[in-house]
C-alpha positions in Angstrom: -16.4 -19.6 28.3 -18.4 -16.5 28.6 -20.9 -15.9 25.3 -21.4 -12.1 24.2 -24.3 -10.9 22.2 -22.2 -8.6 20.2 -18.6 -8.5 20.0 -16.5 -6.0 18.5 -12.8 -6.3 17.8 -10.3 -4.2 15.1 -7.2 -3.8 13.2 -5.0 -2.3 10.7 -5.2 -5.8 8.5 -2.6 -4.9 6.5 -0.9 -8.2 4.6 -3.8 -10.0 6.6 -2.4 -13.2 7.8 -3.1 -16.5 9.9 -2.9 -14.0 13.2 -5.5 -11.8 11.6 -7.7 -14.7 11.1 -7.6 -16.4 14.4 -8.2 -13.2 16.4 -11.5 -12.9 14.3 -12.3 -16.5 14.5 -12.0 -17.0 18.7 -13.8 -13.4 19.0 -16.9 -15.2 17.2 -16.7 -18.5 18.9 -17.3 -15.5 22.1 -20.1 -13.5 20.7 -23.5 -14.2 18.4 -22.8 -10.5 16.4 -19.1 -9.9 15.6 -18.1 -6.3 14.4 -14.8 -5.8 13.0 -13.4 -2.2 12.4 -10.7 -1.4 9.9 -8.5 1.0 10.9 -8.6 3.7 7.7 -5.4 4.8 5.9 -5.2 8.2 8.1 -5.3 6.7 11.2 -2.5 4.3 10.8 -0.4 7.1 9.8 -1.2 8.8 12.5 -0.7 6.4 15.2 1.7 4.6 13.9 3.6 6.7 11.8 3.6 4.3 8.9 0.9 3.7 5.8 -0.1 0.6 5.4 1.0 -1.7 1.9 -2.6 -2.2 1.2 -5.0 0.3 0.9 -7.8 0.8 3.1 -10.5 -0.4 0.6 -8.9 -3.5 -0.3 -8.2 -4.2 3.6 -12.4 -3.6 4.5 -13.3 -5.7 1.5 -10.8 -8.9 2.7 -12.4 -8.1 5.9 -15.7 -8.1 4.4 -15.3 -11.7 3.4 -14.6 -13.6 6.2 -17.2 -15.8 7.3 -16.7 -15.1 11.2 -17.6 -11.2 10.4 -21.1 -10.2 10.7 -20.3 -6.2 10.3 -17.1 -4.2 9.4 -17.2 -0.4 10.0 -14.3 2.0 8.9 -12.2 2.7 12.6 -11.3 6.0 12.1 -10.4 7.0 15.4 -8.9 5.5 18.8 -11.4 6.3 20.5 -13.0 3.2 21.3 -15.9 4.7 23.9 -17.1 6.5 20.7 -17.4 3.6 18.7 -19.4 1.8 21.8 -21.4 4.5 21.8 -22.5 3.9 18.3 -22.9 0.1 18.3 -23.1 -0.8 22.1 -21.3 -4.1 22.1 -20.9 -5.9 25.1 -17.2 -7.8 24.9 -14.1 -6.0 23.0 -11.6 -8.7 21.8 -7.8 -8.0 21.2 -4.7 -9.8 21.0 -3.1 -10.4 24.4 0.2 -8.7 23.4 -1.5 -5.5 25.0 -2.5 -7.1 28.4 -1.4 -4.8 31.2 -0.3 -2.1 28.7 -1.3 1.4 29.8 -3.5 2.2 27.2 -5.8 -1.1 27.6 -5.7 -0.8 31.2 -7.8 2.3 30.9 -9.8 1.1 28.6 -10.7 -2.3 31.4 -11.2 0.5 33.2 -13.5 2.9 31.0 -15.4 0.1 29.9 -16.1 -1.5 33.4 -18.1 1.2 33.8 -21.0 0.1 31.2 -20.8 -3.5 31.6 -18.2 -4.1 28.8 -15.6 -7.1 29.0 -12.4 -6.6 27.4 -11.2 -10.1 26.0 -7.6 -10.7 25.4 -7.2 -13.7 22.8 -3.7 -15.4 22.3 -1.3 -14.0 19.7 0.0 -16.0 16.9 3.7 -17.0 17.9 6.1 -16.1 15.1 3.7 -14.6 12.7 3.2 -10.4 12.6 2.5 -7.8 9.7 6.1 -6.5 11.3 7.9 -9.7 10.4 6.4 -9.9 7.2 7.5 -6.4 5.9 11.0 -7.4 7.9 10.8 -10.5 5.3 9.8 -8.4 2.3 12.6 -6.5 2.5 15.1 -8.3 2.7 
């Protein structure tokens, strides 16, 4: 297994769960420096048309605590070049439930270019912020 200086991975974190935690925990066994961004209120309505159950400061502040976390920054965009830019990591971690979707295809792509691995970690079977609410409601 291939060790990063820093690593940098992200999510919404709403209900955080067991899935939340493992994502975060393999993308540190990866890197010395994790960052973790938290996906603000605003943004999760806007990309996914939905606001999340817990707020956005209670979500950075469970985030906060985690002892695989080094950093948390807000995420308050998709842009995820611009957030390189800023803190020049050298792996991106994500759930492998987006491998060979469009969208991380480009970003393999945008981040070959600088030297950046994208790192796709094994999802949590059975276990999803979806289900949950599915569960809560009923």
């Amino acid at each position: 297994m291939k060790k990063y200086k820093v690593g940098y991975t992200s999510g919404v974190y709403d209900m955080f769960h067991i899935g939340h935690l493992n994502i975060i925990k393999r993308a540190k066994e990866q890197c010395d420096f994790l960052i973790v961004g938290v996906s603000t209120d605003e943004l999760v309505q806007q990309y996914k048309n939905k606001k999340p159950i817990i707020p956005f400061e209670q979500r950075i502040e469970i985030v906060k605590a985690i002892k695989y976390v080094d950093k948390v920054i807000p995420q308050t965009s998709m842009d995820k070049m611009a957030i390189w830019n800023e803190y020049s990591f050298d792996a991106m971690f994500h759930g492998d439930e987006w491998k060979n979707s469009t969208l991380y295809n480009s970003y393999i792509d945008d981040f070959s270019k600088v030297g950046v691995d994208i790192v796709f970690l094994p999802h949590t079977e059975g276990i999803s912020s979806t289900n949950l609410r599915k569960k809560i409601k009923k």
